[in-house]
N, C-alpha and C positions, 0 to 999 in steps of 0.2 A: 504493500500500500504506500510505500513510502516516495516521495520526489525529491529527489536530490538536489531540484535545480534553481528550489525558491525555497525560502521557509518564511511564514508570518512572523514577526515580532511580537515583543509582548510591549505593551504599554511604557513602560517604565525604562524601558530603552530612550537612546537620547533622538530627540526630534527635531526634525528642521521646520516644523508648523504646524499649527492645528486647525481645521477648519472648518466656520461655521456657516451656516444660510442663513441670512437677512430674510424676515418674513415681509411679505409685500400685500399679501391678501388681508383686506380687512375685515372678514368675514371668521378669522381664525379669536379665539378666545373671548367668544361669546360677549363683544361689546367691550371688552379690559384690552384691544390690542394696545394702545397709545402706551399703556403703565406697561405691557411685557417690552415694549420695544425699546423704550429707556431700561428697562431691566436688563435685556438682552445685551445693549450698546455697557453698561456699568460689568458687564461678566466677560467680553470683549476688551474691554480696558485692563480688568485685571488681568487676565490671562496673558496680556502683550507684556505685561512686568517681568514675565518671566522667557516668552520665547516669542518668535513671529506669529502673529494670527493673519488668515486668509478670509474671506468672506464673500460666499459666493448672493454678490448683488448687484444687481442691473441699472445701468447706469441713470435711468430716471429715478431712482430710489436713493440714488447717493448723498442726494443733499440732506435728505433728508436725514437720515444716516450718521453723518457725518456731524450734525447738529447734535443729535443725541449724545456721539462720541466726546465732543465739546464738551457738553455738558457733566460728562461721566468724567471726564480731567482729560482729554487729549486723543489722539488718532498715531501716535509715535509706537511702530512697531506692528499697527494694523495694515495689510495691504485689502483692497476692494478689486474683486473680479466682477466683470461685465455676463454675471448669468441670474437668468430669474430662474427661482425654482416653487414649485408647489407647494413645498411646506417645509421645514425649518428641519425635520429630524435626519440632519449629516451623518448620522451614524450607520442610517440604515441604508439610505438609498447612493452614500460616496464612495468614493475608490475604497478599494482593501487594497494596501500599500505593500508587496512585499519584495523581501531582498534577495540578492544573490547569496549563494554560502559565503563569503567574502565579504560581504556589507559593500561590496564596489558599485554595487546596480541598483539600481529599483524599477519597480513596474509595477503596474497596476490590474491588478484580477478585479474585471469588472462582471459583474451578476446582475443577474434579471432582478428588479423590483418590483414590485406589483401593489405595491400597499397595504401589507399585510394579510394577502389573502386578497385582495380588491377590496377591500371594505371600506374605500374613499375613490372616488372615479377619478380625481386629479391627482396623476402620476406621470404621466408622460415625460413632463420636463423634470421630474425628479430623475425616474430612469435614464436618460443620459445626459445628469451631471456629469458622470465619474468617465464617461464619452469624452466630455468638452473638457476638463480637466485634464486628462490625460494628451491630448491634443494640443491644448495653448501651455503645458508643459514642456509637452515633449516629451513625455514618458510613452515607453512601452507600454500596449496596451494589450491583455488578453483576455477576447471579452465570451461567457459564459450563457447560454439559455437558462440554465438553473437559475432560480429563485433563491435568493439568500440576502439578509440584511445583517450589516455588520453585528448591532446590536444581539443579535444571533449567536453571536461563538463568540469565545474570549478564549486569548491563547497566552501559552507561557513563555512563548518564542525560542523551544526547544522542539518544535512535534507535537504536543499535545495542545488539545483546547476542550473546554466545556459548552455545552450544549443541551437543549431541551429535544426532547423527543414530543411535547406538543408544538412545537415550531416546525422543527426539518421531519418530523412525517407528519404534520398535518397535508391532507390531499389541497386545502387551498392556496400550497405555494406550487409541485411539482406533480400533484396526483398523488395515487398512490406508489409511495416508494416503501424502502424497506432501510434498516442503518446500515447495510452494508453501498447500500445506491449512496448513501449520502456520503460517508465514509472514503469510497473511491472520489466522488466529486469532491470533496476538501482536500483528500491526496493530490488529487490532479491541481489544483489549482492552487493551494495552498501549503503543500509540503506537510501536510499531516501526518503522522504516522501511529497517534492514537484519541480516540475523541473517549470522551469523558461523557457520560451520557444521564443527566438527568429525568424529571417526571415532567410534572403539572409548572405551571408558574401561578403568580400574585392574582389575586381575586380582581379585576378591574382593568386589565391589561390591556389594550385593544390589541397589541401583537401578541397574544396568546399566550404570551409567555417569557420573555426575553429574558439569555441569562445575564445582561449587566442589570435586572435586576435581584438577583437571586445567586449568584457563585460568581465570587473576582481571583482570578493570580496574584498573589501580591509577591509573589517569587516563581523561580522553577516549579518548586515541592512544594508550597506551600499556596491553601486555600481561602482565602474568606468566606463563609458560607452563612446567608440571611437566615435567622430564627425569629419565631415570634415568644409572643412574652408569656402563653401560656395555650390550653385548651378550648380558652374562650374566643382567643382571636381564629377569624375564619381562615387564616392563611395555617395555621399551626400544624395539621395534617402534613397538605401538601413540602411545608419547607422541613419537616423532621423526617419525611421520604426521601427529599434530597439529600438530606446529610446523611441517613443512611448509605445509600449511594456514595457518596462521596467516601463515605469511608470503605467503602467495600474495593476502591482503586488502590494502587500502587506506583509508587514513582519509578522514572526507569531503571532505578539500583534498587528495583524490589521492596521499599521501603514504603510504608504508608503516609500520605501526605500530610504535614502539617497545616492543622484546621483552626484556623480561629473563628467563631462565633459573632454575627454583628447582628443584632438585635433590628427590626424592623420599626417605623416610627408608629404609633398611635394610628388608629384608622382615622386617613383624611378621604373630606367628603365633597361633592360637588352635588348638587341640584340632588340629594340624597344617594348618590351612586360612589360608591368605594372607588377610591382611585391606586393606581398601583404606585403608591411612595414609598419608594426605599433608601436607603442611605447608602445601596450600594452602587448605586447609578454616580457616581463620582468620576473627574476624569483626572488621570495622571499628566502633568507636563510635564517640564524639565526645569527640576526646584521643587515643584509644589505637588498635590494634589488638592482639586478643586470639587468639595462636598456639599450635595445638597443639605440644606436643611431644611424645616417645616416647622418653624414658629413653636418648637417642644421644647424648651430649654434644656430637661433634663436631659431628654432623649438624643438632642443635637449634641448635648457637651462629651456624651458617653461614647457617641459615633465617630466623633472627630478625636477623643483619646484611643479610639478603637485602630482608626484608622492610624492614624499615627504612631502608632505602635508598631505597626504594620510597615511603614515608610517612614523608620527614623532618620532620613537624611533628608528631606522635605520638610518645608512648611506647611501646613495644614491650615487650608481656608475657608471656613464654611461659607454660603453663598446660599440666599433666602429663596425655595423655591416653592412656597407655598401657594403662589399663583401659577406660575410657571408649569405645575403638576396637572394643574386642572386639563390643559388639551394632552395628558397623556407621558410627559416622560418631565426626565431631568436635563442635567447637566451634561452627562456621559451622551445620553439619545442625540442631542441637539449637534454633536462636536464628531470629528474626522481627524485621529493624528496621523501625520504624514513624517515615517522615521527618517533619520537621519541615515548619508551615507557614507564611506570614507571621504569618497569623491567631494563631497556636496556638504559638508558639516555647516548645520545651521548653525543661527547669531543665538546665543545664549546669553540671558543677561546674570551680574551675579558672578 
């Protein structure tokens, strides 16, 4: 199963960028776009303290943009690409970035999008971003019919990655497949050579499941894995399945992986409907990691010592997403990191 000729990175490798989508519809977050897009422009700011940010947004939308950035302290270290896209979540529908064995190369495995199953008919210009990027790059581009969203898999940038089996075999992304169909197609594209295969995902998901919310790498061998607080919360089943699982793997010197525990926030609600907030939807850059929080004091102060623990060479910055939740994801959903290469070593600041 194994490809020799690419392997995905993990996060926590050094990056030459990260990259977000400008929302331009204003029909997205139910009447709050104006407050998420100064939000958006304020998490954009910070994120450039630490490394380049990209931002795929069409040139009529930049002024506006760019105001915002003002406002949040500045545009130093933000670049603006001339593409509109349908909706904001970079994670799922952008390049998957990966390297040569040698870190000399990069190119881009680009996959089919479809919205989650179709469950939003505006996709087109989401599905080829990672096209047009790849393009006005200049990166190698190899591009996939499979359905797959980044948000989807999360890898340890050795071979393995984790994944849910209500995501890559649900029939609304590929049909009916099986995990060895999926398995070869991450080989082939990705340099996999072992998936990690969880259950169910979060009560409220509209992607059915995603595992940045629900199991992170925060090393090789080692796991973060979402629990809830008890038998009362509706998710508590499902995420103590996952850890079973989780524990029942092996890392590739036959050792079992080290698991840390990060607690899931309080159930947050919208128009009476659970939404899927986790604390594991966090993004890594270079310096930092960037953590949702959700207006829980307790629960935010516990995640971000959680996570920190995890990433003692970072900074740790939590970042308010209690709005932000409501159309469906976080931090992590919304952002694209694009690794660094020998060739190509991004600006880091710091």
């Amino acid at each position: 199963m194994e490809n020799p000729n690419y392997r995905f990175p993990a996060e926590w490798e050094p990056q030459e960028a990260v990259w977000f989508a400008w929302p331009t519809r204003d029909d997205l977050w139910d009447g709050e776009i104006e407050k998420i897009r100064r939000q958006l422009a304020r998490l954009y700011v910070l994120a450039a303290r630490y490394q380049t940010v990209r931002v795929l947004c069409p040139d009529h939308a930049s002024a506006q943009l760019n105001g915002f950035l003002s406002e949040a302290g500045g545009s130093e270290n933000i670049e603006l690409f001339d593409y509109e896209t349908d909706d904001v979540w970079c994670r799922d529908f952008g390049p998957l970035f990966v390297l040569s064995e040698d870190d000399s190369e990069i190119c881009i495995a680009d996959y089919t999008y479809n919205a989650w199953g179709n469950k939003f008919p505006q996709q087109e210009r989401d599905n080829h971003a990672a096209a047009w990027i790849a393009n006005h790059l200049g990166i190698q581009r190899r591009a996939f019919h499979w359905v797959l969203e980044g948000g989807a898999i999360e890898s340890n940038g050795a071979g393995k990655i984790l994944t849910t089996e209500v995501v890559l075999l649900n029939p609304n992304r590929n049909g009916p497949t099986t995990q060895s169909d999926n398995e070869a197609m991450l080989s082939e594209g990705l340099g996999i050579d072992e998936v990690i295969w969880l259950g169910d995902g979060l009560v409220g998901d509209d992607t059915d499941g995603h595992i940045d919310n629900l199991a992170r790498f925060f090393k090789p061998d080692g796991i973060l894995a979402a629990v809830a607080s008890g038998p009362e919360d509706e998710n508590f089943t499902v995420l103590e399945e996952n850890l079973r699982r989780i524990e029942s793997y092996n890392t590739s010197r036959g050792e079992p992986y080290a698991i840390v525990e990060l607690p899931i926030p309080k159930a947050v609600y919208c128009d009476g409907e659970r939404l899927a907030a986790s604390y594991m939807n966090y993004l890594v850059i270079n310096g930092a990691v960037l953590v949702p929080t959700y207006s829980q004091p307790e629960g935010d102060a516990e995640a971000l010592r959680i996570i920190g623990e995890c990433f003692p060479d970072r900074e740790i910055v939590g970042f308010d997403c209690s709005d932000i939740v409501k159309e469906g994801g976080a931090i992590h959903c919304m952002s694209q990191h694009q690794p660094e290469t020998r060739s190509h070593p991004g600006r880091r600041l710091g």
